[in-house]
N, CA, C and O atoms as CSV, one atom per row, in Angstrom:
chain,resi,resn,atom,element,x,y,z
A,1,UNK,N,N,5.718,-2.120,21.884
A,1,UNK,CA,C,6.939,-1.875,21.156
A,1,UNK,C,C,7.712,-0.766,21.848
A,1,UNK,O,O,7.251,0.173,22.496
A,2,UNK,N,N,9.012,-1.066,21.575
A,2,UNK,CA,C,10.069,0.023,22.696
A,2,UNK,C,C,11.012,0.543,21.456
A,2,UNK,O,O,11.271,-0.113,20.447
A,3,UNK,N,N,11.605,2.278,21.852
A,3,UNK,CA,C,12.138,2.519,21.134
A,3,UNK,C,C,11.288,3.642,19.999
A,3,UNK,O,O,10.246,4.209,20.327
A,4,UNK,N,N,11.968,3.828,18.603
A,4,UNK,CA,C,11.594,4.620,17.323
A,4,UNK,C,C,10.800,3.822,16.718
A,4,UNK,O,O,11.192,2.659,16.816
A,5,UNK,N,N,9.797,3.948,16.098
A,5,UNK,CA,C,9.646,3.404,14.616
A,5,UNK,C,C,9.938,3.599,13.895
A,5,UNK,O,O,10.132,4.790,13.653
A,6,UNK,N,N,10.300,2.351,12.665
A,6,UNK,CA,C,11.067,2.696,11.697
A,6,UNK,C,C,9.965,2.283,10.235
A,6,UNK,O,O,8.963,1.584,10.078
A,7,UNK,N,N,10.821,3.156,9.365
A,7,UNK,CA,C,10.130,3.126,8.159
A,7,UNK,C,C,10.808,3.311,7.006
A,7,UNK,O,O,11.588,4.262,7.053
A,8,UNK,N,N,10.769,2.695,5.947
A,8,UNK,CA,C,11.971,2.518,4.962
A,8,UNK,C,C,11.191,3.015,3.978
A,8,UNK,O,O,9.977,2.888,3.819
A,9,UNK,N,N,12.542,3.986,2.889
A,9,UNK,CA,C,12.432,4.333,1.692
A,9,UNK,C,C,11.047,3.613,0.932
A,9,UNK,O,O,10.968,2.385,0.969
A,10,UNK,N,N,10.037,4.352,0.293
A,10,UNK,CA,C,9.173,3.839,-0.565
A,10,UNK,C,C,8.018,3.265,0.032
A,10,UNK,O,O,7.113,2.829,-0.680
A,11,UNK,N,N,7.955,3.217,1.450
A,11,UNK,CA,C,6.745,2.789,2.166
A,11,UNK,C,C,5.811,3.718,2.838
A,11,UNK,O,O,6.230,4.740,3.381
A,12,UNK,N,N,4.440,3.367,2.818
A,12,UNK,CA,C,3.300,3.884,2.863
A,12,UNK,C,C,3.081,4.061,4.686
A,12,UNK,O,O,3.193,3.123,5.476
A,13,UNK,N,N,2.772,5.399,5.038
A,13,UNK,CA,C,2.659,5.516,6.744
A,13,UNK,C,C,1.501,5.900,6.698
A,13,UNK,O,O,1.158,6.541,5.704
A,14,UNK,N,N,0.470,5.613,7.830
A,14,UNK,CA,C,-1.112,6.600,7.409
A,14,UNK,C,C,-0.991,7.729,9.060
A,14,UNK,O,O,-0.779,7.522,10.255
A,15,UNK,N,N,-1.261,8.871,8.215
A,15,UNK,CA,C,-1.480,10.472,8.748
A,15,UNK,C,C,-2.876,10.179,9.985
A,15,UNK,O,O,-3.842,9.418,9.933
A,16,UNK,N,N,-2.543,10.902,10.750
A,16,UNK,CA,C,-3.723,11.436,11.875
A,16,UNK,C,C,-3.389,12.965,12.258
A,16,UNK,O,O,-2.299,13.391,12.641
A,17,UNK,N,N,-4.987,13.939,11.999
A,17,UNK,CA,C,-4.601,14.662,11.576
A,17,UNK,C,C,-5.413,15.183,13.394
A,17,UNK,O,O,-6.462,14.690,13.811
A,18,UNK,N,N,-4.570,16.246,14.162
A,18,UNK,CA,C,-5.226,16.465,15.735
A,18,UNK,C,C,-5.640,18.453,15.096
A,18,UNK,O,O,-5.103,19.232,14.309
A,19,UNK,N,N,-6.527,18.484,15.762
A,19,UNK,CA,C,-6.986,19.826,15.982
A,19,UNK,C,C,-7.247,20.415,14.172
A,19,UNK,O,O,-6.960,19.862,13.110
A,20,UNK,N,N,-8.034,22.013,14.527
A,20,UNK,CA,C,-8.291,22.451,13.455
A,20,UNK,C,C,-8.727,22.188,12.738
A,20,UNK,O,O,-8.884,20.972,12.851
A,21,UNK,N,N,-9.340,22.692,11.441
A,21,UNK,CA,C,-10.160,22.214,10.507
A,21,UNK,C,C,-10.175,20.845,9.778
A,21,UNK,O,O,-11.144,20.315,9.235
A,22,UNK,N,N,-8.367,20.180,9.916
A,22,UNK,CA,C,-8.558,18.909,9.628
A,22,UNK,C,C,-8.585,17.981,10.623
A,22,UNK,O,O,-8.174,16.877,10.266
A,23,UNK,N,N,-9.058,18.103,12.148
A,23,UNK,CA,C,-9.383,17.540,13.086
A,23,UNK,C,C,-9.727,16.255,12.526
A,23,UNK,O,O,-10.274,16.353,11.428
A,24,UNK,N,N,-9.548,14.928,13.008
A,24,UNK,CA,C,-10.007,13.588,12.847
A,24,UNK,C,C,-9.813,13.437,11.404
A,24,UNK,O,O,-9.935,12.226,11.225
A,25,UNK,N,N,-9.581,13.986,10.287
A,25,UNK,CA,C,-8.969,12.995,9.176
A,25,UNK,C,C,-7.892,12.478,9.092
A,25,UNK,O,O,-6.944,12.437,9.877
A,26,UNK,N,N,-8.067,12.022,7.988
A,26,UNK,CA,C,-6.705,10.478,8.105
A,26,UNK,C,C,-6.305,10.449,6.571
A,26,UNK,O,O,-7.081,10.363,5.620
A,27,UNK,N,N,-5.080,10.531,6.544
A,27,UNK,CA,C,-4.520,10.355,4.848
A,27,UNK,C,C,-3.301,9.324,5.013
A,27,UNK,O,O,-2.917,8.821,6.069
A,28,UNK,N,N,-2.704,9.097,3.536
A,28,UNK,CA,C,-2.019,8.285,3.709
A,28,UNK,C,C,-0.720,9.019,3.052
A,28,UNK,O,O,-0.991,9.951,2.294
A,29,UNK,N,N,0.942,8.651,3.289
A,29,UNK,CA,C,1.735,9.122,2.436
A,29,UNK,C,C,3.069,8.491,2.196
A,29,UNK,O,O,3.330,7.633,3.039
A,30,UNK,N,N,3.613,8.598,1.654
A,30,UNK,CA,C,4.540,7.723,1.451
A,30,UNK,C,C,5.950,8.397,1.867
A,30,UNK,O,O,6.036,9.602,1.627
A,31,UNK,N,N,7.143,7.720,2.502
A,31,UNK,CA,C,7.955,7.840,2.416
A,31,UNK,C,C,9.313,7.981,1.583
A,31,UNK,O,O,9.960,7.000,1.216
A,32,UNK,N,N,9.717,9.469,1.293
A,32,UNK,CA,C,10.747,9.508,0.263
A,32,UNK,C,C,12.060,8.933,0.622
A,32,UNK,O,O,12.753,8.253,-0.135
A,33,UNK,N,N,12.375,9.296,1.965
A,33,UNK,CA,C,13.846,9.327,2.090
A,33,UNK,C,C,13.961,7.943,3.751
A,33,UNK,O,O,15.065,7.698,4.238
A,34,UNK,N,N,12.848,7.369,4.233
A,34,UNK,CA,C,12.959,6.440,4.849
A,34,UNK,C,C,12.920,7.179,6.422
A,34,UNK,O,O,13.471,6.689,7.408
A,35,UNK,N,N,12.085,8.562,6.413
A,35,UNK,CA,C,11.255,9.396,7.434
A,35,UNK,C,C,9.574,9.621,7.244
A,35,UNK,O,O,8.812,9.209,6.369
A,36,UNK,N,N,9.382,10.295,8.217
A,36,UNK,CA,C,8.100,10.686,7.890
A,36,UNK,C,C,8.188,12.311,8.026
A,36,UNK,O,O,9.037,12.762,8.795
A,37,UNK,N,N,7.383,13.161,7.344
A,37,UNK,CA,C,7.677,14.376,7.631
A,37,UNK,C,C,7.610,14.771,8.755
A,37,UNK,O,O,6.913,14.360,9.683
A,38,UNK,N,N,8.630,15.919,8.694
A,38,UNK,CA,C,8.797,16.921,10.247
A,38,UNK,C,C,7.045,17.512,10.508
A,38,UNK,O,O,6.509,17.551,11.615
A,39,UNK,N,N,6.491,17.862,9.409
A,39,UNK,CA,C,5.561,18.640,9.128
A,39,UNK,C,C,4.517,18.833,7.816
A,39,UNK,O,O,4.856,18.578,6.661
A,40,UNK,N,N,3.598,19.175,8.085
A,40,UNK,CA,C,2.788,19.239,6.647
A,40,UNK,C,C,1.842,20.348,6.690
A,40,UNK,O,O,1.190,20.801,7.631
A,41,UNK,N,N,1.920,20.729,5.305
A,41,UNK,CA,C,0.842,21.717,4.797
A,41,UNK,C,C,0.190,21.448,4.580
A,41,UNK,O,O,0.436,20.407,3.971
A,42,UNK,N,N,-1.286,21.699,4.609
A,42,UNK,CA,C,-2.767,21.530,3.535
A,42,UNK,C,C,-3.388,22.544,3.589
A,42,UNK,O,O,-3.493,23.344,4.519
A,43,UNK,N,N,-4.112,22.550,1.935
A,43,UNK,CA,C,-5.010,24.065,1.504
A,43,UNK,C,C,-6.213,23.271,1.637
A,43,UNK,O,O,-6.504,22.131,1.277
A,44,UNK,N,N,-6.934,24.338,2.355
A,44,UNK,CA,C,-8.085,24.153,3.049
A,44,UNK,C,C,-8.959,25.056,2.527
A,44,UNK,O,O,-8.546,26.211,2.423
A,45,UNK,N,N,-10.528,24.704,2.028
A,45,UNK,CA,C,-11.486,25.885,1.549
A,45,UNK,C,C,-12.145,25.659,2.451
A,45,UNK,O,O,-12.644,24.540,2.564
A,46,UNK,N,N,-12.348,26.583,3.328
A,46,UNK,CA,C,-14.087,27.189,3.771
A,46,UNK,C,C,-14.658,28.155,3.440
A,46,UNK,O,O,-14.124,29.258,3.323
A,47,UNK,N,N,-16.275,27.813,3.157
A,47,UNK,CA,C,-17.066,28.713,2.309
A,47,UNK,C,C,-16.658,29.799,1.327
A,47,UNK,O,O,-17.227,30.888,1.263
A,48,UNK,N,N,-15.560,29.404,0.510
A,48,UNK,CA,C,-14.951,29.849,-0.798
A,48,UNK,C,C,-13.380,30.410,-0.418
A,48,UNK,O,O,-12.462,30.542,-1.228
A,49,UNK,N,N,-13.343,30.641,0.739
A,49,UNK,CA,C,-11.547,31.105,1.436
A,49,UNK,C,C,-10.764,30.045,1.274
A,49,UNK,O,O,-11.305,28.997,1.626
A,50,UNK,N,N,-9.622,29.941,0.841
A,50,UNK,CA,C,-8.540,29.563,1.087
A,50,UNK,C,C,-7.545,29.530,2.168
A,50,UNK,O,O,-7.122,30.587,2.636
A,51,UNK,N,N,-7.130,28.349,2.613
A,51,UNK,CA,C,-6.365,28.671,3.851
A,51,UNK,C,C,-5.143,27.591,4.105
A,51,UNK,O,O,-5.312,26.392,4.328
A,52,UNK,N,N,-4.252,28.073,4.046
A,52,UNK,CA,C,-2.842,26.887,4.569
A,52,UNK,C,C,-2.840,27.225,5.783
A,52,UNK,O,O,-2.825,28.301,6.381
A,53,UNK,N,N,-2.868,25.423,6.261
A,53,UNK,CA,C,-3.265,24.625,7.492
A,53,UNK,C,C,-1.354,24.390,7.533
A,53,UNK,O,O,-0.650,24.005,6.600
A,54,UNK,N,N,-0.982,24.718,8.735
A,54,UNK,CA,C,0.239,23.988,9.469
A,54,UNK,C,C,0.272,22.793,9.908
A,54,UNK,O,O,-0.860,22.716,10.386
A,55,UNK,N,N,0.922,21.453,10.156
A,55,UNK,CA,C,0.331,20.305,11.104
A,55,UNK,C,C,1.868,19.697,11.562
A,55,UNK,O,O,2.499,19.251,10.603
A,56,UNK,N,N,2.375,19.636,12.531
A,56,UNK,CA,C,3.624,19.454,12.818
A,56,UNK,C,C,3.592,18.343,13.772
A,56,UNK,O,O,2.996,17.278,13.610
A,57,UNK,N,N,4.560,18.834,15.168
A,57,UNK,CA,C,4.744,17.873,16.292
A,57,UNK,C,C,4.310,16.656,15.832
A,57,UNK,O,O,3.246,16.121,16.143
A,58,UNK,N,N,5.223,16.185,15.019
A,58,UNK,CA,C,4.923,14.391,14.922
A,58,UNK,C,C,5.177,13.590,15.507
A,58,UNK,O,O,6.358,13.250,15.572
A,59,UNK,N,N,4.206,12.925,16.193
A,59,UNK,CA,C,3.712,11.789,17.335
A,59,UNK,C,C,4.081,10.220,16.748
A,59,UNK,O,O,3.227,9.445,17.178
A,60,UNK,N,N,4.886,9.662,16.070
A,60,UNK,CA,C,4.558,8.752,15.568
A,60,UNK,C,C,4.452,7.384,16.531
A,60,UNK,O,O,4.776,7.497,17.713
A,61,UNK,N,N,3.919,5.877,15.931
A,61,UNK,CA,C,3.968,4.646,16.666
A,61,UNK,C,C,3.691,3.645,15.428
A,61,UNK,O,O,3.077,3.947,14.404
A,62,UNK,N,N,4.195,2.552,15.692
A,62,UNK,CA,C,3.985,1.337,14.750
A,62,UNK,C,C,2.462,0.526,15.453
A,62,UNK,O,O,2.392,0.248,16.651
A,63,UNK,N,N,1.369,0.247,14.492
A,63,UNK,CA,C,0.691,-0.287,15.240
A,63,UNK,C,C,0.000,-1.415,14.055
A,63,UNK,O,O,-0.176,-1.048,12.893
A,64,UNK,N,N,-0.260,-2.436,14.398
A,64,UNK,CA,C,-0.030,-3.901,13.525
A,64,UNK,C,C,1.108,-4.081,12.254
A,64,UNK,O,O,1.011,-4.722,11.207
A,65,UNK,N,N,2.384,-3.123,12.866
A,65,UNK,CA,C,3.470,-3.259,11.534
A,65,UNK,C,C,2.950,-1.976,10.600
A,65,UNK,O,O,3.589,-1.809,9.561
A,66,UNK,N,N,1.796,-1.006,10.882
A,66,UNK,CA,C,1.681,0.107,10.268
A,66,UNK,C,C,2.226,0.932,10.804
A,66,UNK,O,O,2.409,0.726,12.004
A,67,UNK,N,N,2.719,2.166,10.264
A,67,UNK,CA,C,3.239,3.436,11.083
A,67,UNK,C,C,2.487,4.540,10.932
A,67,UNK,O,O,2.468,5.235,9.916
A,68,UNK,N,N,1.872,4.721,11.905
A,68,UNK,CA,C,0.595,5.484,11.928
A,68,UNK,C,C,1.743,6.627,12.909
A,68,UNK,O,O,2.529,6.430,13.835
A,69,UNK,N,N,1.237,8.085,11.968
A,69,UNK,CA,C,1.790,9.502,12.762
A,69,UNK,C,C,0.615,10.665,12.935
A,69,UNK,O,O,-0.252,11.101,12.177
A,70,UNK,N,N,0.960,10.916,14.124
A,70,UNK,CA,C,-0.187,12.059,14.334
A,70,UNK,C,C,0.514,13.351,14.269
A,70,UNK,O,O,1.657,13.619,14.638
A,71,UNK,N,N,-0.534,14.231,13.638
A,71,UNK,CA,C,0.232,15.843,13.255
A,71,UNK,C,C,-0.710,16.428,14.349
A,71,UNK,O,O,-1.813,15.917,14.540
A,72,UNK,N,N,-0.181,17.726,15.220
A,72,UNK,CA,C,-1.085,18.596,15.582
A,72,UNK,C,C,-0.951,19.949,15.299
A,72,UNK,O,O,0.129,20.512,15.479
A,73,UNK,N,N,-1.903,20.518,14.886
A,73,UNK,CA,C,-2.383,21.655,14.127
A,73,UNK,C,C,-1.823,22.668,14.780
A,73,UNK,O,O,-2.189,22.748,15.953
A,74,UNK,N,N,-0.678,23.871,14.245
A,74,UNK,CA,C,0.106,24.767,14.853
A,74,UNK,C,C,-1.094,25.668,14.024
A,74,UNK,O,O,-1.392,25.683,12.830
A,75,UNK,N,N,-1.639,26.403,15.189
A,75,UNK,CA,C,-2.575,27.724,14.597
A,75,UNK,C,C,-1.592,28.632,14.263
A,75,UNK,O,O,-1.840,29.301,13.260
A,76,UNK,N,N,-0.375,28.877,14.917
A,76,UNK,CA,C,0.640,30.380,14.896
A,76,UNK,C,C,1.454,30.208,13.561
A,76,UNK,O,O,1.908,31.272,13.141
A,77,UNK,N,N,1.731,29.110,12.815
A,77,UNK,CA,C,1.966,29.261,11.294
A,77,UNK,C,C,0.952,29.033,11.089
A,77,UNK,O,O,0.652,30.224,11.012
A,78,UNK,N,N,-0.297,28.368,10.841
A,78,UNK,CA,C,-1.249,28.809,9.960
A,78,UNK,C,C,-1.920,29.882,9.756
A,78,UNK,O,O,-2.097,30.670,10.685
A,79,UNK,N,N,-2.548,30.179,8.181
A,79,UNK,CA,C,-3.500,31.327,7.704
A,79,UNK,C,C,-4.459,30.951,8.745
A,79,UNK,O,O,-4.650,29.860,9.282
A,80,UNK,N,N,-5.148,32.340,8.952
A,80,UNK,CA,C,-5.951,32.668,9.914
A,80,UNK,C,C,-7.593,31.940,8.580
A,80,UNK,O,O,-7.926,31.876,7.397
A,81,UNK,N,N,-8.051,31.569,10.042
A,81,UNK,CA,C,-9.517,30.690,9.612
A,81,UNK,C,C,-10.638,31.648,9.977
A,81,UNK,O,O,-10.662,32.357,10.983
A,82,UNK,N,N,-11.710,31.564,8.874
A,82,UNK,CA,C,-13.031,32.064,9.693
A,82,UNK,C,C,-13.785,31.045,11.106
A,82,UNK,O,O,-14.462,30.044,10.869
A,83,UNK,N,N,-13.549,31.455,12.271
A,83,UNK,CA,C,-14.317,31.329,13.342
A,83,UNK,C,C,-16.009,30.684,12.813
A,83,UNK,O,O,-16.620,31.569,12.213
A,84,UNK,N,N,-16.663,29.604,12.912
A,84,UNK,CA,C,-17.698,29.466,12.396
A,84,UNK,C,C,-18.491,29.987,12.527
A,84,UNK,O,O,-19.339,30.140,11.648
A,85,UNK,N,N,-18.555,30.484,13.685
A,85,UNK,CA,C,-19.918,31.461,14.576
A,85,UNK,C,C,-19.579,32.997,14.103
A,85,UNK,O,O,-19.964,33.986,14.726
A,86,UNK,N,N,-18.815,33.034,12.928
A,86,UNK,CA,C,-18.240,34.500,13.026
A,86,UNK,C,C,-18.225,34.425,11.075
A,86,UNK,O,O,-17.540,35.362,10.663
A,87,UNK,N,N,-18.690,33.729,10.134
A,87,UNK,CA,C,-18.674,33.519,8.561
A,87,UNK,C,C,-19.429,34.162,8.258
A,87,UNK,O,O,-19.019,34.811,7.296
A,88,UNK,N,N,-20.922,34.554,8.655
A,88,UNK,CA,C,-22.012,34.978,7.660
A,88,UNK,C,C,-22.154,36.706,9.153
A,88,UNK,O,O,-23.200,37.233,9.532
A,89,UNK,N,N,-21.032,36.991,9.487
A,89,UNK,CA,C,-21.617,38.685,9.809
A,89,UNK,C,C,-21.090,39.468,9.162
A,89,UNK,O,O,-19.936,39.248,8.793
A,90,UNK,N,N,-21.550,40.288,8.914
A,90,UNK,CA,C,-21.199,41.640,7.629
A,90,UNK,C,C,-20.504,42.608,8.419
A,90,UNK,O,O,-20.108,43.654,7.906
């Protein structure tokens, strides 16, 4: 396919989510205005912290008539994460 993908008011696109804690998940969302977002937030718990996740640069492509978009994880707006190797030192 050549060109934009397109996606109309009220239809369902599925999320790919690159880097950071939501590395490799996949959600689904719907279209309000016949885009896909510039960008997305998600609150994220690790081991009881709270954290808003940035996910931007949207990659999108149509693939079997789905519109599948990939976000990648801007660390410099997101809340700072505990390092895993770095959670349980005092």
């Amino acid at each position: 396919m050549t060109g934009t993908p397109h996606i109309a008011k009220g239809e369902e696109y599925i999320v790919f989510y690159s880097g950071g804690p939501y590395d490799g998940q996949v959600d689904r969302r719907i279209s309000t205005d016949g885009s896909w977002d510039a960008s997305i937030t998600v609150s994220v718990e690790i081991d009881g912290d709270n954290s808003l996740l940035v996910y931007g640069s949207p990659a999108a492509r149509e693939v079997g008539g789905q519109l599948q978009v990939t976000y990648t994880w801007d660390s410099a707006d997101s809340e700072a994460v505990a390092d895993p190797d770095d959670r349980d030192e005092l």
